[in-house]
C-alpha positions in Angstrom: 111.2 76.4 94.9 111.2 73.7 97.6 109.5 70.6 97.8 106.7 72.3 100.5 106.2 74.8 98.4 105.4 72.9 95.6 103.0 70.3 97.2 101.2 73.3 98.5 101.1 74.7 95.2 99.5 71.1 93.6 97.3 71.1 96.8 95.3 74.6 96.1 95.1 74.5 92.3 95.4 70.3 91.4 93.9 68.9 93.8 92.1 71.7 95.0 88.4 70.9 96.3 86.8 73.9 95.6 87.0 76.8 93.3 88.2 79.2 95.9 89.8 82.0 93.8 86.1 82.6 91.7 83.2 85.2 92.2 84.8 87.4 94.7 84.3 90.4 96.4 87.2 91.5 98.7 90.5 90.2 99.8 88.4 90.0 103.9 84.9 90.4 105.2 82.9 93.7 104.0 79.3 94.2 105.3 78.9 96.4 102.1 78.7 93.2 100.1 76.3 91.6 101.5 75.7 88.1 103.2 76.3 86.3 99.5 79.9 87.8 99.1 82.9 85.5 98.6 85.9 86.9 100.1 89.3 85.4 99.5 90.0 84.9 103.3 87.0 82.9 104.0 87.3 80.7 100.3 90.4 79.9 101.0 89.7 78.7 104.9 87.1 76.8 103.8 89.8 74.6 101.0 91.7 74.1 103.6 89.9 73.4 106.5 91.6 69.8 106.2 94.7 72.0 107.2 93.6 73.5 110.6 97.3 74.6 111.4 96.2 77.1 107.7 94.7 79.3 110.7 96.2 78.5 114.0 99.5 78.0 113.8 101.8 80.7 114.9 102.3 83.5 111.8 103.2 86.9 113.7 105.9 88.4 111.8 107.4 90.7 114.5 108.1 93.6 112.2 106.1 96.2 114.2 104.8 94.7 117.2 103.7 91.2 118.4 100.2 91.6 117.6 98.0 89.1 116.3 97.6 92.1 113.1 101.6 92.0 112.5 101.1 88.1 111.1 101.4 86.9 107.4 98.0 85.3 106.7 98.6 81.5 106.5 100.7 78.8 107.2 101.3 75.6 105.8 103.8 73.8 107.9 106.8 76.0 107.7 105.4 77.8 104.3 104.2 81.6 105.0 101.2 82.4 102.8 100.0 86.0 101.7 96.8 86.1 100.6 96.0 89.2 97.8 93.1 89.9 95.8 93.7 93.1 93.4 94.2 94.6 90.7 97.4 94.7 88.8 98.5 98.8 89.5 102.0 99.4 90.8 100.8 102.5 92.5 99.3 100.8 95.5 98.6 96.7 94.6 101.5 95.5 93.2 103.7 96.3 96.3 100.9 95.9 99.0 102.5 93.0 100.8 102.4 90.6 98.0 106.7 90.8 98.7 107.9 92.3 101.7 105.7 90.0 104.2 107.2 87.3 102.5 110.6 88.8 103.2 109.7 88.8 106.5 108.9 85.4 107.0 112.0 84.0 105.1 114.9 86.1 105.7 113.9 87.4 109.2 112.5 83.7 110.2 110.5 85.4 112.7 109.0 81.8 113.7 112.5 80.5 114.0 111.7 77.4 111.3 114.7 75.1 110.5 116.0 75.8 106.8 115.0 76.6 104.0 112.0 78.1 104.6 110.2 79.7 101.8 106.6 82.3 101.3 104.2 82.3 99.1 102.0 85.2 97.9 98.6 84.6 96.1 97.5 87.1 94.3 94.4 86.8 92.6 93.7 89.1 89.9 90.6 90.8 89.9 88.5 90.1 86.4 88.3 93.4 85.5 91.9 93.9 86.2 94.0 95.2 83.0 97.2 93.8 82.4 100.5 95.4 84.1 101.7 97.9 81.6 104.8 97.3 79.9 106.9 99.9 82.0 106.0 98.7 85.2 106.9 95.3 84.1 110.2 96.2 83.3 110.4 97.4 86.9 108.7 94.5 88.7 109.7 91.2 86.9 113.2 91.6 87.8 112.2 92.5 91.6 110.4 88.9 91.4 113.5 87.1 90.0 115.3 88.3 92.5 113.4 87.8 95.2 112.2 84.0 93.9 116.3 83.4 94.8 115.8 84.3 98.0 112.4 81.6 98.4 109.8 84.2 98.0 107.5 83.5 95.2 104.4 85.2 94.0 101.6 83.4 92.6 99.4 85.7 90.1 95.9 83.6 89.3 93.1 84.8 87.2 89.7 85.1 88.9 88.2 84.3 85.3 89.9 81.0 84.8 91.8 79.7 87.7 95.1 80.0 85.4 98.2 81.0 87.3 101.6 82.2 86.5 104.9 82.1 88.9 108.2 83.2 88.3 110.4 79.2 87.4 114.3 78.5 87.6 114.4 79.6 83.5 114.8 83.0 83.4 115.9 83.4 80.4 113.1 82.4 78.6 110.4 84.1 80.9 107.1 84.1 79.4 104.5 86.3 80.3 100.8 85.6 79.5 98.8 88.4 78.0 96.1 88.6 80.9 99.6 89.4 83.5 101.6 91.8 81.1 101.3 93.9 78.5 104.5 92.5 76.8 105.9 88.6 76.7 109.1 89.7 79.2 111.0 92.5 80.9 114.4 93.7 79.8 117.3 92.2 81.0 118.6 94.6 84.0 122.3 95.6 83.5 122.0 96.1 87.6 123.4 92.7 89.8 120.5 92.7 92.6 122.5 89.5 94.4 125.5 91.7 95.2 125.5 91.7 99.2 128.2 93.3 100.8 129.8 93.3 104.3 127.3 96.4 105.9 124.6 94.8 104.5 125.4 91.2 106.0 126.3 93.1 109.3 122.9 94.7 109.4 121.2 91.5 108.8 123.7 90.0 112.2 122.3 92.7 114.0 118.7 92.1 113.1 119.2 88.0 113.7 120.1 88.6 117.5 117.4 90.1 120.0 120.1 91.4 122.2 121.7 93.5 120.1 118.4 94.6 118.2 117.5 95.4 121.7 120.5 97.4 122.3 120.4 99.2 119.3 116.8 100.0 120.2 117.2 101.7 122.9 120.7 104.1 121.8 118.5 104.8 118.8 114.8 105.3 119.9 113.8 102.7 117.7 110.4 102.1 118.8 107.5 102.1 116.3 109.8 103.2 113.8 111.8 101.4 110.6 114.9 99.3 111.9 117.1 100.3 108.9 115.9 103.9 108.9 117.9 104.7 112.2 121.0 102.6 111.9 124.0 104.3 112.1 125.5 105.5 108.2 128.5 102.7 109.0 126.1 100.2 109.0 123.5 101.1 106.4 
């Protein structure tokens, strides 16, 4: 974890100015709610309205298209927030963009920022949220390990308390808290996730240069479509 990162981190929960992860409704805006309803996108423009690049800066990821929609949700300098507020389900929450925006931002660098560039995801736990069950976090704590290597780091905060939780350089002695997990840590995975071999750092040349991504666009209909689902089987 970089030194941004971490600043950012001491900014939104030490010396945070309000308590913007509390009393919510929804992750954005819903009529159904009412005109009381906190929402997590609004709470957390209003803490950092001191921050007006939180907003405005340039955040469009490029995955899909260059619309304003294909952005990660904040920015803090070179720092790529996602914002979540969920439950704590691997069947749709879990993997809703809490990671793979985040990949986006740091290993595509779709906003060409100088190195190293890291992502955040905030993921507020909803209150009536039960914990991740003890499969699933045999599944999904290793995922996070991995991906913390890479600069992507996923904040998990309960609504209740304001308490959070973030995957650290220890792994070995990974705690989990008992509001996150149903059990204290994950088995150890026999599988080496850090293994990257020549295709794969080929594939990633390819997606780092516009010309050839264009090329390879156009011989393989790309358009609107997964990158790494049409590449040639030499490649992939």
């Amino acid at each position: 974890m970089n030194d941004l990162t971490t600043q950012f981190l001491n900014r939104i929960f030490k010396n945070n100015k309000t308590i913007w992860w509390a009393n919510l409704s929804s992750e954005t805006p819903k009529k159904k709610y009412g005109p009381d309803a906190r929402f997590l996108q609004n709470t957390l423009q209003i803490e950092l309205s001191d921050i007006p690049g939180y907003r405005r800066d340039d955040r469009r990821l490029f995955f899909f298209s260059s619309r304003d929609a294909s952005s990660i949700d904040g920015r803090y300098k070179s720092l790529g927030v996602e914002e979540k507020y969920n439950p704590l389900d691997i069947k749709e929450h879990l993997v809703d963009g809490a990671i793979h925006r985040g990949m986006v931002w740091v290993i595509g660098n779709p906003q060409s920022i100088k190195q190293p560039i890291e992502a955040v995801s905030l993921y507020v736990v909803k209150r009536d949220s039960l914990p991740i069950d003890a499969e699933t976090t045999d599944l999904f704590f290793p995922v996070l390990i991995s991906v913390y290597k890479l600069g992507v780091h996923v904040i998990f905060i309960q609504e209740n308390t304001g308490k959070y939780w973030h995957i650290n350089s220890d792994f070995n002695n990974l705690s989990l808290p008992n509001w996150l997990s149903q059990k204290p840590k994950p088995i150890t995975w026999d599988l080496d996730l850090e293994t990257i071999s020549e295709i794969n750092l080929e594939a990633l040349r390819i997606l780092n240069n516009e010309k050839e991504v264009s090329i390879a666009n156009d011989k393989y209909k790309l358009t609107n479509t997964l990158f790494f689902d049409k590449l040639p089987s030499k490649i992939i």
